[in-house]
BADRENNU-514640 format. One record per residue (C-alpha): z, y, x. Coordinates in pm, whole numbers, padded with zeros to 5 digits, always signed. Example, Ala and Ser with C-alpha at 12.3 -4.5 7.8 and 13.67 -1.06 7.14 Angstrom:
residues 2
+00780-00450+01230 +00714-00106+01367 
end
This chain:
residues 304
+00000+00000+00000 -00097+00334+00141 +00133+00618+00274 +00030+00871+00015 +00124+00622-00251 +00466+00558-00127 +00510+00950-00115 +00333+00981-00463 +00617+00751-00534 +00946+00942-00458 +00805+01257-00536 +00794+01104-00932 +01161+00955-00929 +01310+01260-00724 +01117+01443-01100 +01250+01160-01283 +01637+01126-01134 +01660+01573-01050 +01785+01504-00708 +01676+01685-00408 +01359+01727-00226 +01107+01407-00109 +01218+01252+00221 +00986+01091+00439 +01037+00735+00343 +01020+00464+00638 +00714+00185+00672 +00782-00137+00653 +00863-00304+00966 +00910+00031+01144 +01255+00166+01260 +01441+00388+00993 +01448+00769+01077 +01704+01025+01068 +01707+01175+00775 +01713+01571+00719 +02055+01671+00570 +02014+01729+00235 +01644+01550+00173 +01771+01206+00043 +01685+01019-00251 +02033+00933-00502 +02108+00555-00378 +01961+00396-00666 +01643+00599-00660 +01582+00537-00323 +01584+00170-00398 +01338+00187-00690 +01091+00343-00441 +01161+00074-00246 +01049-00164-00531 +00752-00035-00647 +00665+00124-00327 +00706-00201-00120 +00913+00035+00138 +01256+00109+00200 +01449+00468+00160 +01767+00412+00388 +02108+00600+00284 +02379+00558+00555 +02657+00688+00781 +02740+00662+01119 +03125+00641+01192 +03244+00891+01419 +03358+00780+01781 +03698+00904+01758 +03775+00752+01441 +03730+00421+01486 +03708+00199+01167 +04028+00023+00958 +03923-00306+00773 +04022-00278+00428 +04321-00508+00296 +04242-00862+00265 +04448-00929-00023 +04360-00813-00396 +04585-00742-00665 +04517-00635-01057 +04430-00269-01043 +04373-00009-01371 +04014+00061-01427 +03813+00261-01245 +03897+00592-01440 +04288+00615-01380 +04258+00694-01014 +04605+00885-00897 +04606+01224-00775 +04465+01159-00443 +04258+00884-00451 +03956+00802-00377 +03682+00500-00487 +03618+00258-00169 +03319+00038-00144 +03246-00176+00086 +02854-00327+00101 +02680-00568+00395 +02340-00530+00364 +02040-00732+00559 +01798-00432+00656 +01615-00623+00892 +01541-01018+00984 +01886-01105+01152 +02059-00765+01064 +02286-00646+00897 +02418-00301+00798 +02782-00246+00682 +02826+00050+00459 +03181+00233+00421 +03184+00490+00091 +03477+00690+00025 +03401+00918-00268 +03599+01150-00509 +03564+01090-00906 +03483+01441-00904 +03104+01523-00837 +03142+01826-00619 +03414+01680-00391 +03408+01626-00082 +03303+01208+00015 +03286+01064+00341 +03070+00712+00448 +03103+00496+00778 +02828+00249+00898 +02855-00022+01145 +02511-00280+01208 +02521-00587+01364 +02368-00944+01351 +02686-01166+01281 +02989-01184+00966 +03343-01254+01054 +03618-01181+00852 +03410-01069+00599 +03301-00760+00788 +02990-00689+01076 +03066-00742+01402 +02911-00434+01548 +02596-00486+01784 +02380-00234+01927 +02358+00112+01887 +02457+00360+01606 +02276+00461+01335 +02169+00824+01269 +02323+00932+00953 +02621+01184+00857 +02959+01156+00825 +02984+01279+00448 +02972+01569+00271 +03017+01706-00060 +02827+01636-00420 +02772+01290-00356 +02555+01191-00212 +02407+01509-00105 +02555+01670+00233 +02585+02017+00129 +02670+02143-00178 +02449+02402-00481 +02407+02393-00782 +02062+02129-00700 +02336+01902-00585 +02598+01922-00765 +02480+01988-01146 +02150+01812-01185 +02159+01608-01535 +02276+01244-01447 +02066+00931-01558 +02055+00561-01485 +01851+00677-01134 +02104+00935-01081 +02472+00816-01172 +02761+00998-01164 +03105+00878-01233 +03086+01073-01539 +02788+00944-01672 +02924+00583-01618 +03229+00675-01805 +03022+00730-02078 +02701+00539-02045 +02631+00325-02359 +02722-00018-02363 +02523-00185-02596 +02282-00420-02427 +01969-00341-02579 +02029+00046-02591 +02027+00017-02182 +01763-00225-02212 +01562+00009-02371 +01641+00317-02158 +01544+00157-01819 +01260+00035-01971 +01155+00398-02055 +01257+00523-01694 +01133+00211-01477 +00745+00235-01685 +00733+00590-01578 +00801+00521-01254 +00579+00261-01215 +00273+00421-01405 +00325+00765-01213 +00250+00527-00899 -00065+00371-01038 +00095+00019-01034 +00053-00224-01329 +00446-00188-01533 +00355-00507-01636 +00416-00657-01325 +00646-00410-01152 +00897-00281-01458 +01146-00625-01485 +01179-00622-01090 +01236-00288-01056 +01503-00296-01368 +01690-00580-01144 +01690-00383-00861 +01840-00073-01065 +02099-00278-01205 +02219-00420-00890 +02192-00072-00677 +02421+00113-00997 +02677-00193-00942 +02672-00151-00605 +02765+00186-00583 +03162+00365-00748 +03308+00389-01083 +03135+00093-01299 +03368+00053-01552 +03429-00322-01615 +03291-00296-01921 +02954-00172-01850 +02905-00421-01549 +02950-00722-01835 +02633-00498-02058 +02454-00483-01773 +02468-00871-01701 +02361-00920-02081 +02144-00722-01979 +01964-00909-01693 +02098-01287-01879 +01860-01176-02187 +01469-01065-01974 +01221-01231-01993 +01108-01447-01695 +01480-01433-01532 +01591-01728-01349 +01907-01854-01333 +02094-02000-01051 +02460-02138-01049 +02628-02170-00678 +02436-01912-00548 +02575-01714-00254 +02593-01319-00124 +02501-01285+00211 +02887-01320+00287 +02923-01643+00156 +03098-01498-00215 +02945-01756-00482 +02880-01645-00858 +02573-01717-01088 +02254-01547-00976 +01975-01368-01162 +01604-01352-00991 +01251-01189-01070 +01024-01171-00901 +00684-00859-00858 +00377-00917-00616 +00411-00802-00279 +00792-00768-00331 +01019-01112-00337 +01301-01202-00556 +01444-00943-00669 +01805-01090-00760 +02184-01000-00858 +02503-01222-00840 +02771-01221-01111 +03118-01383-01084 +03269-01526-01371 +03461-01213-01491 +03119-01026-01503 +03162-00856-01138 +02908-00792-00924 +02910-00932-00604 +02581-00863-00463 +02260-01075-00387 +02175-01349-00106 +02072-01005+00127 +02425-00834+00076 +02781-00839-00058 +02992-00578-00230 +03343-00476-00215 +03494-00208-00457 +03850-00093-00432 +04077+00248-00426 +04226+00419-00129 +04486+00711-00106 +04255+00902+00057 +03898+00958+00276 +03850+00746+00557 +04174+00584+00525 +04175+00156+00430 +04185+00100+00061 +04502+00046-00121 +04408-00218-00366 +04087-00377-00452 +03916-00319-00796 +03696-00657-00777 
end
């Protein structure tokens, strides 16, 4: 698929999610850039470009060298849903994702329920899990340490008050999403056949792979209320063409039932559910959501 296309194809869902303007996104195969401060798709955006695009738009921090790292609590305990945070506090998520054959990127977010606070992200990349967590390898990769407006890195009014959709979640919008089934069925229908069609790809083909991939970025990211991650597996249970797979296993080794598609030129596109409707990731990556007093410091309890 050709350059212009790809850039055809974030310039429609940075129109479609209101988020700031078009990064260069990187090739396949080819090294990830630096990314501009303030030029990057919304996380879940970024992977629908990758989807239809056959690309990837990469969204990362680098830790700085005098704050080393804490790994987060191994133990989990029953914690109030994601909208009771104390005065404080802070989501925590924790994601290992496979970026590259034999690597693997491990993504720190700490980030405010407010939308205009102030959030902070660590990355480490390596080629080996222990522990649950990448053994770092290599060298570091070019991102920021945070910033404010999540997850822009300066704040405005672009940044901080642009209407929030399915591309674009907030906390907010989570909170309040709906949670009937087919009413987000329907919605990311709508929003994933734009996005296709304003690339010149076929929706039929493209649209249930890219909805996958939405679902599983949104779950990956703060805030999901428990309720809405259980919609969104009805959700993905009830598509067409959706395969199922019991036993199947995050790139950490968590096990839960799995939920595939498949697009041409693009793979499986899949998400893993444990039993209490939790997201846990796919066979490329795992994800860890939990609270912490505070940025940068090691969560205080885990939320799944």
């Amino acid at each position: 698929m050709s350059s212009d296309l790809e850039d055809a194809i974030v310039t429609a869902l940075h129109a479609k999610a209101g988020t700031a303007p078009t990064p260069a996104l990187p090739r396949l195969g080819a090294p990830a850039p630096r990314a501009p401060l303030g030029r990057r798709l919304a996380p879940v955006a970024a992977a629908v470009a990758m989807v239809v695009a056959v690309g990837a738009a990469v969204f990362v921090l680098t830790p700085r060298d005098d704050q080393p790292l804490t790994p987060p609590a191994t133990t989990t305990s029953t914690a109030p849903s994601p909208d009771t945070l104390a005065p404080g506090e802070v989501y925590y998520s924790l994601r290992l994702s496979t970026v590259a054959e034999g690597v693997i990127r491990e993504t720190q977010v700490w980030q405010p329920r407010d939308r205009a606070g102030q959030w902070r992200q660590a990355v480490a990349q390596g080629t080996t899990i222990k522990d649950g967590r990448v053994v770092p390898s290599g060298g570091a990769v070019g991102a920021p340490d945070g910033g404010v407006c999540y997850p822009a890195t300066t704040g405005g009014a672009e940044a901080c008050a642009t209407p929030a959709t399915w591309f674009n979640p907030t906390v907010d919008f989570l909170a309040t999403a709906p949670r009937d089934p087919a009413v987000i069925r329907r919605e990311l229908d709508t929003m994933a056949t734009e996005a296709v069609e304003d690339a010149g790809q076929s929706s039929a083909d493209y649209v249930p792979a890219l909805e996958v991939r939405m679902i599983g970025e949104l779950l990956a990211g703060n805030g999901v209320p428990r309720d809405l991650s259980s919609a969104l597996r009805e959700v993905v249970e009830t598509m067409p063409g959706i395969v199922v797979t019991t036993g199947m296993r995050t790139v950490a080794g968590d096990q839960g039932t799995g939920y595939s598609i498949s697009a041409p030129r693009v793979g499986p596109q899949t998400v893993i559910f444990d039993d209490d409707d939790q997201y846990l990731g796919s066979p490329k990556e795992a994800v860890y959501h939990g609270v912490a007093p505070g940025l940068g410091q090691p969560p205080s309890r885990m939320l799944d």
